[in-house]
Wavefront OBJ file of the C-alpha trace (Angstrom):
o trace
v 6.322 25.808 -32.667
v 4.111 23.871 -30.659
v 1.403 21.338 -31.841
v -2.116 22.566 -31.080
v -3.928 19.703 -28.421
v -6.868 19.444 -31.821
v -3.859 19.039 -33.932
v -2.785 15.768 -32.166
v -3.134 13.357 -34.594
v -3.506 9.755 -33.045
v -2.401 7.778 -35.921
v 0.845 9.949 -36.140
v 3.947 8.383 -34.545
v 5.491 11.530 -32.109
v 7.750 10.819 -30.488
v 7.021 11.030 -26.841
v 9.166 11.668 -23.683
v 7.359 11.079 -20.094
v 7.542 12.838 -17.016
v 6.241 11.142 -14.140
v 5.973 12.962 -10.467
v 5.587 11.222 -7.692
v 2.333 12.758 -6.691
v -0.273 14.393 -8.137
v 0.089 18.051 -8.900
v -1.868 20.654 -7.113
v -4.207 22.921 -8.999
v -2.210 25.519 -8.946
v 0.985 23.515 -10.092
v -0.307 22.403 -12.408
v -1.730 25.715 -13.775
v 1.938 26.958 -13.737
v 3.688 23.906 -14.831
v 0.971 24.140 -18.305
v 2.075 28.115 -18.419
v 6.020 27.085 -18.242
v 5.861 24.241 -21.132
v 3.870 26.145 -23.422
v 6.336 29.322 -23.563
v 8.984 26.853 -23.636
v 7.889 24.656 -26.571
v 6.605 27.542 -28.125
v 10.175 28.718 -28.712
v 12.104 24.814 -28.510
v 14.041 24.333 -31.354
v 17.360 21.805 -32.294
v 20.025 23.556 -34.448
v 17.656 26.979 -34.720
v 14.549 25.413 -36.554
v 11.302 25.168 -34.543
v 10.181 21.311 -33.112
v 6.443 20.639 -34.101
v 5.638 19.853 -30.709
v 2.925 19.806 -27.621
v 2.526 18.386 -24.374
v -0.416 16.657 -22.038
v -0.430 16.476 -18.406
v -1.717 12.614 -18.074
v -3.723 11.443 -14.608
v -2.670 14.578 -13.431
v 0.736 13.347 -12.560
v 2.400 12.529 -15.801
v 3.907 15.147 -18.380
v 4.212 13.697 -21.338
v 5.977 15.659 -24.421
v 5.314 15.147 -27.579
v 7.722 15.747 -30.799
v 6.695 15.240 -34.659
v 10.186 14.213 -35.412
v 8.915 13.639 -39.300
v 9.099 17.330 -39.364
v 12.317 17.771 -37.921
v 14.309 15.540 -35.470
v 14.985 16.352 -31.489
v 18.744 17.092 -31.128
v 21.052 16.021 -28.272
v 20.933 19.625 -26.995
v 17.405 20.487 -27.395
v 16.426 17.260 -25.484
v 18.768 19.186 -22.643
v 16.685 22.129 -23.070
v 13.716 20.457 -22.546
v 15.192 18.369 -19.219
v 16.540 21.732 -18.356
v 13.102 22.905 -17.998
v 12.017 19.811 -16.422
v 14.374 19.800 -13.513
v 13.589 23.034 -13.194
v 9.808 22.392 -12.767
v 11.260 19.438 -10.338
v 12.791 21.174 -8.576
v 10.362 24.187 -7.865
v 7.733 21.169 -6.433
v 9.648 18.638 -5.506
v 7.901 16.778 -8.107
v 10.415 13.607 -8.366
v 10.252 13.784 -12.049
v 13.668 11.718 -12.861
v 13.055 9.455 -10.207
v 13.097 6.182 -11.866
v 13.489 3.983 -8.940
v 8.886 4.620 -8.673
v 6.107 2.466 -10.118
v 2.961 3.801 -10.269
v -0.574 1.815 -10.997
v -4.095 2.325 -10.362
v -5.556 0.692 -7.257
v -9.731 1.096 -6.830
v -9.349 3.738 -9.153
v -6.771 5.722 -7.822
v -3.231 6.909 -8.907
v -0.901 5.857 -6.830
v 3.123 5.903 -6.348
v 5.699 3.948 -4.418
v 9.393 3.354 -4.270
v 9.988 0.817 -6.213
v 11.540 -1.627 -3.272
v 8.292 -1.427 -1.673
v 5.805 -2.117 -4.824
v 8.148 -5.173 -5.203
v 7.128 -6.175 -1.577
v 3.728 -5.175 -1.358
v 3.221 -7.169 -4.427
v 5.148 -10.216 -3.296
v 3.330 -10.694 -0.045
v 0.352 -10.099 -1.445
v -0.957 -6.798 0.004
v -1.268 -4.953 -3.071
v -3.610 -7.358 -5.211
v -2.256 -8.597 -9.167
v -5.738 -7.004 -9.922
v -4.173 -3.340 -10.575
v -2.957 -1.619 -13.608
v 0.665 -0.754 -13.976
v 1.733 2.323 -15.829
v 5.052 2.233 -17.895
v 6.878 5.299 -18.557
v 9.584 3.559 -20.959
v 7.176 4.633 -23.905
v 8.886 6.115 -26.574
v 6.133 6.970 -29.748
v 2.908 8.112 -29.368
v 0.939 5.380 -29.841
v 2.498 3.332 -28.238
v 1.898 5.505 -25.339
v -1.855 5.505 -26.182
v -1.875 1.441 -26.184
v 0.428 0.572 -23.949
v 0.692 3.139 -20.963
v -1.079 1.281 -18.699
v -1.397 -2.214 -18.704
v -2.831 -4.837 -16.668
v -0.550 -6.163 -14.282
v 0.379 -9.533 -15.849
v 0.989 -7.626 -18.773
v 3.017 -5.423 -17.896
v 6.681 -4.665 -16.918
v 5.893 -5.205 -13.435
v 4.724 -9.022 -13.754
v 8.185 -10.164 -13.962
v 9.398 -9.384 -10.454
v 7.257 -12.113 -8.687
l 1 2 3 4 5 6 7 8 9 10 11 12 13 14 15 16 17 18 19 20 21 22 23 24 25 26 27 28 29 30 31 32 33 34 35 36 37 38 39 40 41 42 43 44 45 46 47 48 49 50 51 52 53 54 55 56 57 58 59 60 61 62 63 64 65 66 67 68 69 70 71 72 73 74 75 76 77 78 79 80 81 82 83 84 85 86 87 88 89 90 91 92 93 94 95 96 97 98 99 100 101 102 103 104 105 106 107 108 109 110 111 112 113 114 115 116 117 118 119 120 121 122 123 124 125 126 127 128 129 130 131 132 133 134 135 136 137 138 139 140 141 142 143 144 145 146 147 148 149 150 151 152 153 154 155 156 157 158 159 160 161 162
């Protein structure tokens, strides 16, 4: 069962698991990837009752799923469903989706990704500018997704590596 986007309430406390590619998706991916999750949440379940759940394609590279676990917790093997479905996805586009070793900010108002080794450089000599805003995928509840998904760079997870 999945939660209607209106439905969304911003003062409930989902729990939230995030996606993020290494690129943004093309139109048509992203048409596709939209068609995939919503006949898979529609029928995602943990020990065979339905998860009150919905999903949001962020800056049109992040998925992020959301679960109302008041309702009924995520289960061990329907969180492997859902990253069944994910690598899946991943793998179809070469998305990079469990690539952790990434950071991703917003430069001039652009998304943008790089390997991790070479944000850590970039930042350290001073070609990419403290100015930007980091994005941190370690979120795990809705809201604080929706106050703390991207931060300025001194406040964010990023700020410790100079």
């Amino acid at each position: 069962m999945k939660i209607e986007e209106s439905n969304i309430v911003e003062t409930n406390d989902y729990r939230v698991i995030i996606y993020p590619a290494s690129r943004p998706f093309t139109t048509k991916e992203a048409k596709v990837i939209t068609e995939k999750l919503f006949d898979f949440l529609a029928g995602w379940a943990a020990h065979g009752k339905p998860l009150s759940s919905s999903f949001k394609i962020e800056k049109n590279q992040f998925i992020v799923v959301c679960v109302d676990e008041e309702k009924e917790m995520a289960s061990g093997c329907s969180i492997d469903a859902l990253g069944q479905i994910m690598r899946a996805i991943d793998q179809e586009y070469q998305l990079g989706l469990f690539d952790r070793m990434k950071a991703s900010f917003v430069e001039n108002g652009e998304v943008k990704t790089l390997k991790l080794l070479d944000f850590k450089t970039k930042i350290r000599s001073g070609e990419l500018s403290k100015e930007i805003e980091v994005f941190d995928f370690s979120k795990n509840t809705y809201l604080d997704f929706l106050s703390h998904f991207l931060l300025p760079f001194g406040k964010s997870w990023a700020a410790s590596i100079i």
